[in-house]
TITOR-121281 format. One record per residue (C-alpha): chain; x, y, z. Coordinates in nm, 3 decimals. Layout:
> A / X / Y / Z .
...
***
This chain:
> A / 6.387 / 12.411 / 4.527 .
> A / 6.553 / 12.132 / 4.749 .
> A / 6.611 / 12.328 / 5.007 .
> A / 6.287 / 12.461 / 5.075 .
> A / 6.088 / 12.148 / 4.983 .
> A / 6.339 / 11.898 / 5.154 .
> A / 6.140 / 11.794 / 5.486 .
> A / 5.762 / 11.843 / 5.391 .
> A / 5.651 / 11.575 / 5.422 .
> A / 5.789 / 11.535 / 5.801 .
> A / 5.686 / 11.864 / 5.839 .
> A / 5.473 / 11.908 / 6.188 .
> A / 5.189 / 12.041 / 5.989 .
> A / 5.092 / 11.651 / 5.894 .
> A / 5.271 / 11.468 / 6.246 .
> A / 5.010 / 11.562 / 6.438 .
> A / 4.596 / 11.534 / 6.438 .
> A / 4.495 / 11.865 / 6.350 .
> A / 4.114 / 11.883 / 6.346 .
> A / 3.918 / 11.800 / 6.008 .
> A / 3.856 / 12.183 / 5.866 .
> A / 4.285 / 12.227 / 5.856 .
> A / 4.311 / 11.916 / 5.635 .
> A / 4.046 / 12.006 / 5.392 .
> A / 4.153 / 12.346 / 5.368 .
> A / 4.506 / 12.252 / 5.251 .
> A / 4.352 / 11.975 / 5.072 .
> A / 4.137 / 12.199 / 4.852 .
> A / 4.413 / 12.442 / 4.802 .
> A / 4.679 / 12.201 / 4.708 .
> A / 4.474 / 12.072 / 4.433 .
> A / 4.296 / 12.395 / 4.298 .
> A / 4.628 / 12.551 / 4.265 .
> A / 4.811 / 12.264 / 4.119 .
> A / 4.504 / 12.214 / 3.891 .
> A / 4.359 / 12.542 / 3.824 .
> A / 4.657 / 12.781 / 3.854 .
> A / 4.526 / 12.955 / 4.146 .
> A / 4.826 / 13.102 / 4.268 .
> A / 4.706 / 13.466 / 4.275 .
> A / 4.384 / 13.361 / 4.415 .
> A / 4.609 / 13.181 / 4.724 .
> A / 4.858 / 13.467 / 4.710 .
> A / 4.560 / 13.700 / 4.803 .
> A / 4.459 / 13.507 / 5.060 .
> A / 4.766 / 13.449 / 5.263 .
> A / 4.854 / 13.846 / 5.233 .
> A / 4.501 / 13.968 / 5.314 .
> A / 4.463 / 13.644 / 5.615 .
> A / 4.831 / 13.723 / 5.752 .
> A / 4.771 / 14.077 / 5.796 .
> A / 4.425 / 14.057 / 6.003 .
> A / 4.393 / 14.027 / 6.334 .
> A / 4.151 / 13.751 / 6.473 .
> A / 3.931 / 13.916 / 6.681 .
> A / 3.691 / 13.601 / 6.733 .
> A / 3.965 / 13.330 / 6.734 .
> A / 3.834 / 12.966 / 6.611 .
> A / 3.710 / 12.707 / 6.879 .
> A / 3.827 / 12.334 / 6.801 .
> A / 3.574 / 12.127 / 6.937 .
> A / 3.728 / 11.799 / 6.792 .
> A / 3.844 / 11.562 / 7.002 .
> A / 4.264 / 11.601 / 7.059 .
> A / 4.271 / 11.209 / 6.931 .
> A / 4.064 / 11.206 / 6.643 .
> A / 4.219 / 11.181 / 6.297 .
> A / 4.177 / 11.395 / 6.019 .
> A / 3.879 / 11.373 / 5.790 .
> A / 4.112 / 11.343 / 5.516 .
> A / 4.249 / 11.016 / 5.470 .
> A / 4.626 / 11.007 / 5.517 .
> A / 4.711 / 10.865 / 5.168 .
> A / 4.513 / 11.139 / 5.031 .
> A / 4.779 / 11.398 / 5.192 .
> A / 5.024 / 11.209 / 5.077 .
> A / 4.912 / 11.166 / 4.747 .
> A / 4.876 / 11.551 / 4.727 .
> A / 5.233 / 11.600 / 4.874 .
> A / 5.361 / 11.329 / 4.604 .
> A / 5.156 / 11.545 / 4.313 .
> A / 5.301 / 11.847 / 4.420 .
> A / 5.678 / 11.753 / 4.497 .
> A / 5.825 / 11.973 / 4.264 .
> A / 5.595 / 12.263 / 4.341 .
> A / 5.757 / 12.373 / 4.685 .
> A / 5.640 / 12.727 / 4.689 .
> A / 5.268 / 12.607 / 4.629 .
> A / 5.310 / 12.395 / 4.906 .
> A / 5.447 / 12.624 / 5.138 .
> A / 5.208 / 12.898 / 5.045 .
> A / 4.859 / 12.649 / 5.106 .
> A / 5.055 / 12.591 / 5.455 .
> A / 5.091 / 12.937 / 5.552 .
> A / 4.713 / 13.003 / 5.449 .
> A / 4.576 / 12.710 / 5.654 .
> A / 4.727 / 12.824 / 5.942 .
> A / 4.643 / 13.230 / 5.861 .
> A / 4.276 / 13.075 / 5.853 .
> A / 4.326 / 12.851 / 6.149 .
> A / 4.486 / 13.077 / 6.402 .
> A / 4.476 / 12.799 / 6.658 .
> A / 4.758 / 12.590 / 6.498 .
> A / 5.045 / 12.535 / 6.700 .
> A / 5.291 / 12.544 / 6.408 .
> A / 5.401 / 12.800 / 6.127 .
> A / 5.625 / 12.697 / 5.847 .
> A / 5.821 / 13.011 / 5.853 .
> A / 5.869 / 13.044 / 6.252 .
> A / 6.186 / 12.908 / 6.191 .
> A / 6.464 / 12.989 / 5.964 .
> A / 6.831 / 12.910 / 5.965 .
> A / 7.104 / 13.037 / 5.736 .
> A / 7.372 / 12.735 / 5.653 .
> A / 7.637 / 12.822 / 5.400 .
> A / 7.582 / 12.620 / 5.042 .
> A / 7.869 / 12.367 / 5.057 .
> A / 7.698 / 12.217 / 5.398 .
> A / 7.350 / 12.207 / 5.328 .
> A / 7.390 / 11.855 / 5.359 .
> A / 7.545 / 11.802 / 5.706 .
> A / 7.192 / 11.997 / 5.874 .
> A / 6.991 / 11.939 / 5.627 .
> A / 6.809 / 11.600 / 5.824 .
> A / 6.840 / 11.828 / 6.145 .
> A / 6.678 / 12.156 / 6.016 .
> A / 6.452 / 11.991 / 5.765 .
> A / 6.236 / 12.263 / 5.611 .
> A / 6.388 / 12.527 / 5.785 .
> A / 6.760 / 12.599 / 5.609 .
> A / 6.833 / 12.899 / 5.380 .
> A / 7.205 / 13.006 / 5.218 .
> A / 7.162 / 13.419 / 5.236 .
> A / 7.056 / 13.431 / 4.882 .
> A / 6.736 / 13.238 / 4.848 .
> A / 6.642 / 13.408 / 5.195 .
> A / 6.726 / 13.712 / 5.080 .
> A / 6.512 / 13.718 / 4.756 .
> A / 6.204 / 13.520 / 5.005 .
> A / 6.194 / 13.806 / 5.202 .
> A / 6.203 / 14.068 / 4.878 .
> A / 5.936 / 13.899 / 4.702 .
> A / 5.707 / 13.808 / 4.956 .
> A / 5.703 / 14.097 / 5.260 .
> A / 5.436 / 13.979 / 5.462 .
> A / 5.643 / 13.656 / 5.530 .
> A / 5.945 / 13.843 / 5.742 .
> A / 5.680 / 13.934 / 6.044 .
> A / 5.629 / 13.521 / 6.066 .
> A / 6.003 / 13.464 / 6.144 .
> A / 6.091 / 13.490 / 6.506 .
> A / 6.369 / 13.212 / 6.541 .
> A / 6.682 / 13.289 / 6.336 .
> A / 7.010 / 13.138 / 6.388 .
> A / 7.331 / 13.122 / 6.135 .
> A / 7.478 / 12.783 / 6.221 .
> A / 7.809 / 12.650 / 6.035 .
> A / 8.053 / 12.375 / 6.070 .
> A / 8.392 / 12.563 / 5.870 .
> A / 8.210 / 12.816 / 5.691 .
> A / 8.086 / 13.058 / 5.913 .
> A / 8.334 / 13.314 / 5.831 .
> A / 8.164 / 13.282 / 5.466 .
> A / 7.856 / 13.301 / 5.580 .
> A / 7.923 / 13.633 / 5.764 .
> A / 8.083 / 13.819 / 5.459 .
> A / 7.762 / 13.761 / 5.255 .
> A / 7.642 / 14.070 / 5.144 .
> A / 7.207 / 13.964 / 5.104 .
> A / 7.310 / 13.932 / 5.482 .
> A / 7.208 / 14.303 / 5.561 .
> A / 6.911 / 14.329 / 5.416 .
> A / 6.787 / 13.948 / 5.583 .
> A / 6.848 / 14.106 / 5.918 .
> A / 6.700 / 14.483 / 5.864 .
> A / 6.364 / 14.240 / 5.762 .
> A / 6.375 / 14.069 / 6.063 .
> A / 6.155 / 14.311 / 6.350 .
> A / 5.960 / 14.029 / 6.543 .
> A / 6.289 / 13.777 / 6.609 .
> A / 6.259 / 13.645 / 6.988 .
> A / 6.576 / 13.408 / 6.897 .
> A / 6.870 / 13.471 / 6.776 .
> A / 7.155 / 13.188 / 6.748 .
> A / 7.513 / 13.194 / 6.595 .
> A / 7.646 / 12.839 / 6.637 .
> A / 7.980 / 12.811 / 6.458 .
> A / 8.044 / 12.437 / 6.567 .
> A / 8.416 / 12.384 / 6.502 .
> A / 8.517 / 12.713 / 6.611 .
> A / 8.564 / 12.902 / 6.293 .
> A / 8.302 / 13.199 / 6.385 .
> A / 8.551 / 13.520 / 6.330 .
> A / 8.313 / 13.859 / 6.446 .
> A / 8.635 / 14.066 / 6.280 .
> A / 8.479 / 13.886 / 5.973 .
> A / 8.158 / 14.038 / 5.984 .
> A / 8.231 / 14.373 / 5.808 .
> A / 8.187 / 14.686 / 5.983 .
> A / 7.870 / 14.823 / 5.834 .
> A / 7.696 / 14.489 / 5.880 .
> A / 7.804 / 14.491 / 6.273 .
> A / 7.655 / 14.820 / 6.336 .
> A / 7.304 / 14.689 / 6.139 .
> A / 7.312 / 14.336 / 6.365 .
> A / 7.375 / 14.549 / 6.673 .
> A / 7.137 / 14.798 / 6.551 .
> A / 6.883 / 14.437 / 6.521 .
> A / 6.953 / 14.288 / 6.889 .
> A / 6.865 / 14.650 / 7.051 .
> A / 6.549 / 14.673 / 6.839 .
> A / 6.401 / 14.318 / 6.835 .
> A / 6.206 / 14.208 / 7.135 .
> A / 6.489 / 13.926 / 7.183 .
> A / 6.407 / 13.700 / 7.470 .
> A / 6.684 / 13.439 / 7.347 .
> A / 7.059 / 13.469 / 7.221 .
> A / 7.305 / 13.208 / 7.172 .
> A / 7.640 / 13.345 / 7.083 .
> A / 7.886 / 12.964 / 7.021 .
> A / 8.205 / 12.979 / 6.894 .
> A / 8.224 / 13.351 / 6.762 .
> A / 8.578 / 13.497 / 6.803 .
> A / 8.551 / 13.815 / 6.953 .
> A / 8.870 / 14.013 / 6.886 .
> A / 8.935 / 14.282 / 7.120 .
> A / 8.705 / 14.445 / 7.401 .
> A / 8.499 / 14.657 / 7.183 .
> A / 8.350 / 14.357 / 6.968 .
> A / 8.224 / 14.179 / 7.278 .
> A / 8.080 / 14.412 / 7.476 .
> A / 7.941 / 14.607 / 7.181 .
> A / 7.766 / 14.287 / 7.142 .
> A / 7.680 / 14.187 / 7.482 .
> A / 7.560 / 14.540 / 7.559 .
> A / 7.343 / 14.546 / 7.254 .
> A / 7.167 / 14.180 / 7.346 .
> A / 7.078 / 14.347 / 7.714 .
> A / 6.708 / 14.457 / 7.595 .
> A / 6.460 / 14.423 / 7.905 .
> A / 6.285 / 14.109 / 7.695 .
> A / 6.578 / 13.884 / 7.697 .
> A / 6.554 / 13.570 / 7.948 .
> A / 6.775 / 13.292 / 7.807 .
> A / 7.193 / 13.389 / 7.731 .
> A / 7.471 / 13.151 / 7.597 .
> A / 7.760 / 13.245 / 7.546 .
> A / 8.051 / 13.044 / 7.410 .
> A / 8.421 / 13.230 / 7.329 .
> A / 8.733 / 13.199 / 7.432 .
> A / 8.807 / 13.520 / 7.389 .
> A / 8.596 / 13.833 / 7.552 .
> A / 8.595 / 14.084 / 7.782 .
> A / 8.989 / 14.197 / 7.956 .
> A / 8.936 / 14.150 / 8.303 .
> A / 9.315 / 14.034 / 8.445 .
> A / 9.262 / 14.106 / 8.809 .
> A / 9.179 / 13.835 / 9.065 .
> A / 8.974 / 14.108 / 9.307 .
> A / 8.631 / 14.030 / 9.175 .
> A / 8.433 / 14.336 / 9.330 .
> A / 8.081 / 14.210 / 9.485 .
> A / 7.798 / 14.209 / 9.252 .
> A / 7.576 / 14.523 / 9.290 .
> A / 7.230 / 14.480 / 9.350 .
> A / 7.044 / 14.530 / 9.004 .
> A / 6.887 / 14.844 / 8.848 .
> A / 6.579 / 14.872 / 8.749 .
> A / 6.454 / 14.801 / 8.372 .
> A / 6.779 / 14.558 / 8.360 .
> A / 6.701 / 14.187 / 8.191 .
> A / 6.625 / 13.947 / 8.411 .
> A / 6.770 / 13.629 / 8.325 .
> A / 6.628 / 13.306 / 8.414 .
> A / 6.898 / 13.107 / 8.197 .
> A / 7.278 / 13.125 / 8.165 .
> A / 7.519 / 12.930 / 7.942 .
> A / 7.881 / 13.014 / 8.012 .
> A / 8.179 / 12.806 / 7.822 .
> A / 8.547 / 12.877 / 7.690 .
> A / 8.897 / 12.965 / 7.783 .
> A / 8.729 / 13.327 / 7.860 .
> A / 8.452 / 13.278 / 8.078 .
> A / 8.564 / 13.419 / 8.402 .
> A / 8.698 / 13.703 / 8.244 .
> A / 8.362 / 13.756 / 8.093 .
> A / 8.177 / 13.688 / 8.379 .
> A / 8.381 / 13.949 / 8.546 .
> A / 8.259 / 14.220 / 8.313 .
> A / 7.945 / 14.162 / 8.249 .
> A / 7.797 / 14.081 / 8.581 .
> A / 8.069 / 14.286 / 8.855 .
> A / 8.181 / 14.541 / 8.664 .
> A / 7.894 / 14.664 / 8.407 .
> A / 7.570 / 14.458 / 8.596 .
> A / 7.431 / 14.471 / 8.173 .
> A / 7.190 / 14.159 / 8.365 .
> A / 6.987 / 14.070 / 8.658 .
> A / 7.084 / 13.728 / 8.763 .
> A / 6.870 / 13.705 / 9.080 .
> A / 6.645 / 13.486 / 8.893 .
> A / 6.833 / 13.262 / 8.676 .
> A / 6.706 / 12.865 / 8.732 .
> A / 6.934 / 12.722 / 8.480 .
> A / 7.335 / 12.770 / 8.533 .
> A / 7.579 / 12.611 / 8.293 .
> A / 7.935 / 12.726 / 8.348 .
> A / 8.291 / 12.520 / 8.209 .
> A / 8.553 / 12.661 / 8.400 .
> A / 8.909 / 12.607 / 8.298 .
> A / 9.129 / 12.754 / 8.530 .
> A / 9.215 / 12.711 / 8.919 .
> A / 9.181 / 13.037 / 9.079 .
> A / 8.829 / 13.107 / 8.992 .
> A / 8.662 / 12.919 / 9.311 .
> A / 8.575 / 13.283 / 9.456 .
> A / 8.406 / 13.412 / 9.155 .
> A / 8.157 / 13.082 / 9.097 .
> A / 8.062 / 13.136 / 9.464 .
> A / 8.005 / 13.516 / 9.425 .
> A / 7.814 / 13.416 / 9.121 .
> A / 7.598 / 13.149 / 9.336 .
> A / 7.564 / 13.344 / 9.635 .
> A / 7.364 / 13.583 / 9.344 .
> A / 7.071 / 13.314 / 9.252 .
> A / 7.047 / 13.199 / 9.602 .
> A / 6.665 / 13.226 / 9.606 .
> A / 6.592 / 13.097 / 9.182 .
> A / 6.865 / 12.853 / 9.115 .
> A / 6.741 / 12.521 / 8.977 .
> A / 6.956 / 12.316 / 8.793 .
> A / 7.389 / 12.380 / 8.851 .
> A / 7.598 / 12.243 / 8.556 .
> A / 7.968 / 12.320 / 8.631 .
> A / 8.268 / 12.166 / 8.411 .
> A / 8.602 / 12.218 / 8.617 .
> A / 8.840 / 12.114 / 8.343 .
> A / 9.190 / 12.203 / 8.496 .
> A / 9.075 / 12.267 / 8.888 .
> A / 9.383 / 12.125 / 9.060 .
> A / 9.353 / 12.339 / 9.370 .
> A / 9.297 / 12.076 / 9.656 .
> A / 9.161 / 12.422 / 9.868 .
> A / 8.824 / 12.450 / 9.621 .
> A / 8.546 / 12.461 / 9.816 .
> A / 8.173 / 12.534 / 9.672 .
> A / 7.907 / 12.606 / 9.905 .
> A / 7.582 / 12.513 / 9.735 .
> A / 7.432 / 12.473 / 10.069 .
> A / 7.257 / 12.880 / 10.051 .
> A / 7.067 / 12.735 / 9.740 .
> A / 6.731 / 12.716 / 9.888 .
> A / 6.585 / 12.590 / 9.558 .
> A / 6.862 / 12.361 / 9.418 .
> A / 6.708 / 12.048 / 9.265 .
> A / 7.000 / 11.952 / 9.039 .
> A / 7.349 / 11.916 / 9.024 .
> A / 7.584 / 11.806 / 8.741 .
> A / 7.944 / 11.781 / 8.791 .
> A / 8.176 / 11.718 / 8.550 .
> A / 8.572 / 11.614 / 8.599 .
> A / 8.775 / 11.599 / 8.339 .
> A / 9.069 / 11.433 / 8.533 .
> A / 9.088 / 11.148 / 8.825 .
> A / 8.803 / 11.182 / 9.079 .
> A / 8.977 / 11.352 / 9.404 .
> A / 8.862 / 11.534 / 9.702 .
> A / 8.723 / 11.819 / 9.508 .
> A / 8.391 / 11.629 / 9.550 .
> A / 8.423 / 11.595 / 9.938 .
> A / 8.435 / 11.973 / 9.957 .
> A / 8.166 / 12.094 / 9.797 .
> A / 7.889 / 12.145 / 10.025 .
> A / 7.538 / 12.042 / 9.887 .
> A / 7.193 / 12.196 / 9.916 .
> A / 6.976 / 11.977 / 10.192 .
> A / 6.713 / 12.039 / 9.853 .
> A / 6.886 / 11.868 / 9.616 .
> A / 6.713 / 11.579 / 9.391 .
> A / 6.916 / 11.448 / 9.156 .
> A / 7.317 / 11.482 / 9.209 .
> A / 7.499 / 11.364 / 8.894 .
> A / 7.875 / 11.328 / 8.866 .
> A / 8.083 / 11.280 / 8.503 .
> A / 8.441 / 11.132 / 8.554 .
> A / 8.636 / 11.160 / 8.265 .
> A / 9.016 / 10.970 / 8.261 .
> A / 9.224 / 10.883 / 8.011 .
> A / 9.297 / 10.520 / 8.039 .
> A / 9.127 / 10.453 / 8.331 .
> A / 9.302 / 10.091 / 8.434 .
> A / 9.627 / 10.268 / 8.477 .
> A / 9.506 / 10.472 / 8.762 .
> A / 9.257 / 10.261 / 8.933 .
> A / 9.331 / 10.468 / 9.303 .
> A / 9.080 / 10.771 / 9.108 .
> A / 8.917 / 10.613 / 8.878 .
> A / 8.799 / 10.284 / 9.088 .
> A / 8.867 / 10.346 / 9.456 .
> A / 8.812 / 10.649 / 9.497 .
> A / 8.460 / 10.607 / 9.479 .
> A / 8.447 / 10.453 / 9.805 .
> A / 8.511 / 10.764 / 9.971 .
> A / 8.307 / 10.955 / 9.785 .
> A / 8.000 / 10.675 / 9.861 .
> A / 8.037 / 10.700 / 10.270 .
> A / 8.052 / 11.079 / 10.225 .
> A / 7.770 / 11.110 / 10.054 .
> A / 7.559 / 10.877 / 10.278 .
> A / 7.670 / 11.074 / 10.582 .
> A / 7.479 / 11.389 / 10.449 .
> A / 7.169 / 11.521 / 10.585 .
> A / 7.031 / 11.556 / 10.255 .
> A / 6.674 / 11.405 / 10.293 .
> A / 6.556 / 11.514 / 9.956 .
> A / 6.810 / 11.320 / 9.747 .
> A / 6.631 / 11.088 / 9.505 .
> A / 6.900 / 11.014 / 9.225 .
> A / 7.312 / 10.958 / 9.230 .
> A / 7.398 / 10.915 / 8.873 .
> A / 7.757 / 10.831 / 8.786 .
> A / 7.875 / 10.864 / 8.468 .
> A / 8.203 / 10.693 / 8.324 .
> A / 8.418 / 10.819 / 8.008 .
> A / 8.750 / 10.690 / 7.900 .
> A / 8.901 / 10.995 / 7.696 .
> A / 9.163 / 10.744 / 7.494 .
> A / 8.973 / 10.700 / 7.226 .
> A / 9.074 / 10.963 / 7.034 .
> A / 9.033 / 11.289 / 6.979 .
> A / 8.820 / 11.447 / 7.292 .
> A / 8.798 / 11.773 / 7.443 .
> A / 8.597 / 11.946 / 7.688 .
> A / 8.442 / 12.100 / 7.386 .
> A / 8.407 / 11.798 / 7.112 .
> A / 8.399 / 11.444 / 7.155 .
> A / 8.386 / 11.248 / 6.873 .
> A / 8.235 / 10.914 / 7.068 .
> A / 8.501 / 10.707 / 6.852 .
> A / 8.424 / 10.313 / 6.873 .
> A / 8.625 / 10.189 / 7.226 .
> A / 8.876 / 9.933 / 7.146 .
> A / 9.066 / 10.120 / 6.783 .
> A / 9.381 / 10.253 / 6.806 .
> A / 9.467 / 10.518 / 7.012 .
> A / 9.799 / 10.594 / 6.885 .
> A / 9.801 / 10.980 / 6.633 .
> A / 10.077 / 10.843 / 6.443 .
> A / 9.930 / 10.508 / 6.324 .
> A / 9.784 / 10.487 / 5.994 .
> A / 9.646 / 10.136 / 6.028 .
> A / 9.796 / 9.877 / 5.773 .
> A / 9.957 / 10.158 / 5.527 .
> A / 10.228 / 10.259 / 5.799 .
> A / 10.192 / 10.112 / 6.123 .
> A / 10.399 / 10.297 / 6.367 .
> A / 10.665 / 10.153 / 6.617 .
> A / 10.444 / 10.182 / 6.934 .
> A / 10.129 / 10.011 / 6.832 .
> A / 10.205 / 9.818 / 6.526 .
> A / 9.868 / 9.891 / 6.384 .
> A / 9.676 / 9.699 / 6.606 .
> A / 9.340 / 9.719 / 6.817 .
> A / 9.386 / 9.790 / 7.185 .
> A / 9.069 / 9.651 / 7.336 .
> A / 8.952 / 9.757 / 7.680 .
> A / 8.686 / 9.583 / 7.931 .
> A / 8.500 / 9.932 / 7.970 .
> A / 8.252 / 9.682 / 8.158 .
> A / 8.465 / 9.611 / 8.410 .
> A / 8.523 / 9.973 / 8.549 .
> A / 8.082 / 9.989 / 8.522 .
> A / 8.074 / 9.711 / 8.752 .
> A / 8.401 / 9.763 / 8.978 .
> A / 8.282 / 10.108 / 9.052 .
> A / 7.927 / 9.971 / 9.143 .
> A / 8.087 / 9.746 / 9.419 .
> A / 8.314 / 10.043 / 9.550 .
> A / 7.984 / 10.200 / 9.622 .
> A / 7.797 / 9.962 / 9.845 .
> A / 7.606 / 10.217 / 10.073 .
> A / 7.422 / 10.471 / 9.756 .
> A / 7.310 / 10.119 / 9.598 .
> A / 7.153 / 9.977 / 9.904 .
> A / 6.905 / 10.262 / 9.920 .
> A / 6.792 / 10.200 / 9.569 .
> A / 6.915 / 10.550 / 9.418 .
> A / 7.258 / 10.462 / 9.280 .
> A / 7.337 / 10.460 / 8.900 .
> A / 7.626 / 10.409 / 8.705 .
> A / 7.668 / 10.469 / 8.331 .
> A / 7.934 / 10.462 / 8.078 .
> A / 7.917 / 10.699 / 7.817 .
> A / 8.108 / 10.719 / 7.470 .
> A / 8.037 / 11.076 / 7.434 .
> A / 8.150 / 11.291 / 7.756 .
> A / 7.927 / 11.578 / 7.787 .
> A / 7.995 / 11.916 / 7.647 .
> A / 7.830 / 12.213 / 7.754 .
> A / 7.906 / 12.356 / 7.407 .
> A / 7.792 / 12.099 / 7.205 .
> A / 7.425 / 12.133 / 7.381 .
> A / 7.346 / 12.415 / 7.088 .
> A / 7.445 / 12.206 / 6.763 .
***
């Protein structure tokens, strides 16, 4: 069908130079089957081949540069003769690669569930890899020895994940599943409702993320209503295996009181992260919970922190969070949407292993910057202003930067390598700490305006241009010490970045 068959021909399995014995395999198996109605013959193969273990695994001793033996055209001239035959093709795949266990690619590895009505919108990004519940369902029926292959599964959704989560072919896709090592729900406008996802089919996905050995789980833009649903979840994704965690909510875990206890030194047998995605209106709340109250994870050796923070009085809890990865912490992403406290102070200066830093402001640069102290490791310190017209307040968006570039040359920070500014005017249009919709500079900013139909009294329909260039170049010059060392650069961006947009 279209869905299956839609990306085969860009599939992996022909991108890269695979020695000579993978192409003729698939080559004499594409056309014996076509030809000769060998499907039993192949089905035989791929159930007996799948289910072996490779005790002597197979030596390529072809060079890593030299092409096929098979001429190109000739796999495309079998892909072209067998277009309409997308099982056949999938099936010759899977037994190439049973017979070739040193392939780096499996055709059923991955598998996401998209709802019918928006096959379209992923299909170019999941090529070969999207299923609506049904046709998965009925895969995984018919053919048993393919569920073992899967071990990235993800439900992703623009509007319809609610749908998507009442399907019924849902439970038996996920009791299938027993080697998944990812597991992503990605519901990208928000519309991910867990109180959607009947009962029984909760306590069979919980029953999943306890059983699987889960090393991954992505949790963006599910709805958790009430306690119980999140840290039923939560609890159920802390298997020993796991190493990477996003979660993105802005609901969670109750946790109303400002006295964050200290974090308690971890248990054995806990997971230990090495990854942590944190975004939403609930995220200190949750980090509360789940890492003072319950310790469900061992953070001590997390190298990748992502956290958008939305509210002022949560300086304390970042730093107890830091002060927790002191030894392992790589990389620092921190969005401080609403911080207005002029007290906020960071100390990244305990970080012995800090390479990275990414700040993101999503108001007027201020002396939030000046206070944070930085790591005398870091490599690379990148900073995202985001303002909202930025010639009408040229004092933080322009001159501020001045400060900011004697500041920064006065640190004793001999490993810095990289200052990377970037720039992002929020007026042109809709744009959130969550979306940004990278609208064309220059249209109209005014809601109310529908162009020439019924141009409102503010705007009159027209185009408000703005020399976005200008600000580039203005804030270059306000920064005369950074750029004489060779390590300054300044960027303007149409997108701002969004932590939660990293998973779509």
């Amino acid at each position: 069908d279209a869905i299956t068959l839609a990306s085969v021909p860009s599939s992996p399995l022909f991108r890269y130079p695979y020695c000579s014995l993978h192409s003729i395999i698939f080559s004499f198996l594409g056309v014996f089957v076509r030809l000769f109605g060998g499907h039993h013959f192949v089905g035989f193969c791929i159930q007996r081949t799948t289910r072996t273990v490779m005790t002597a695994p197979f030596k390529d001793t072809a060079p890593g540069d030299v092409s096929p033996s098979v001429p190109q055209e000739v796999l495309d001239y079998i892909l072209d003769f067998l277009h309409d035959d997308a099982p056949t093709l999938r099936t010759c795949s899977l037994v190439c690669h049973a017979l070739l266990p040193c392939s780096r690619y499996h055709i059923y590895s991955n598998v996401f569930i998209v709802h019918k009505g928006e096959l379209d919108e992923f299909r170019e990004q999941y090529a070969g890899q999207l299923y609506h519940c049904e046709n998965l369902a009925t895969l995984l029926k018919n053919y048993p020895h393919v569920a073992p292959l899967v071990t990235r599964f993800g439900i992703h959704a623009n509007s319809m994940m609610s749908e998507i989560l009442m399907e019924i072919s849902l439970v038996p896709i996920i009791k299938s599943l027993h080697n998944l090592s990812h597991v992503e729900f990605v519901a990208r406008q928000y519309q991910g409702f867990w109180t959607d996802f009947p009962v029984a089919r909760r306590k069979v996905f919980l029953a999943a993320l306890r059983s699987v050995p889960l090393k991954t789980f992505i949790s963006n833009g599910i709805t958790y209503q009430g306690n119980k649903q999140f840290r039923d979840v939560f609890t159920a994704a802390a298997n020993p295996a796991l190493k990477h965690l996003s979660i993105v909510t802005d609901n969670g875990a109750d946790w109303t009181s400002e006295n964050y206890p200290p974090i308690r030194p971890p248990p054995k047998g806990l997971p230990a992260l090495e990854s942590l995605t944190m975004a939403g209106a609930a995220t200190c709340s949750n980090i509360a919970w789940m890492f003072f109250s319950q310790s469900l994870y061992n953070i001590s050796s997390v190298h990748h922190l992502s956290l958008q923070m939305y509210y002022e009085n949560n300086a304390s809890l970042v730093q107890r969070l830091l002060n927790a990865m002191q030894g392992s912490l790589e990389y620092f992403i921190l969005d401080v949407n609403a911080w207005t406290d002029q007290q906020v102070r960071l100390d990244l200066s305990r970080l012995r292993s800090l390479s990275s830093f990414f700040m993101i402001l999503a108001s007027p640069l201020d002396s939030r910057l000046l206070r944070v102290r930085l790591s005398p490791t870091l490599r690379t310190l990148k900073i995202e202003q985001v303002c909202h017209n930025w010639e009408h307040s040229l004092d933080q968006s322009v001159h501020a930067w001045a400060q900011f570039d004697a500041h920064l040359d006065a640190l004793p920070l001999p490993a810095l390598q990289c200052v990377h500014i970037r720039l992002h005017d929020s007026s042109h249009g809709t744009c959130y700490c969550f979306a940004c919709h990278a609208r064309e500079h220059g249209v109209c900013k005014c809601f109310l305006c529908y162009k020439d139909k019924y141009p409102c009294t503010i705007c009159h329909g027209r185009e408000h241009p703005t020399e976005y260039v200008g600000w580039k170049r203005q804030v270059e010059d306000k920064m005369p010490l950074l750029k004489a060392r060779g390590i300054l650069e300044v960027e303007l961006v149409k997108r701002r970045y969004c932590i939660q947009r990293t998973f779509d």
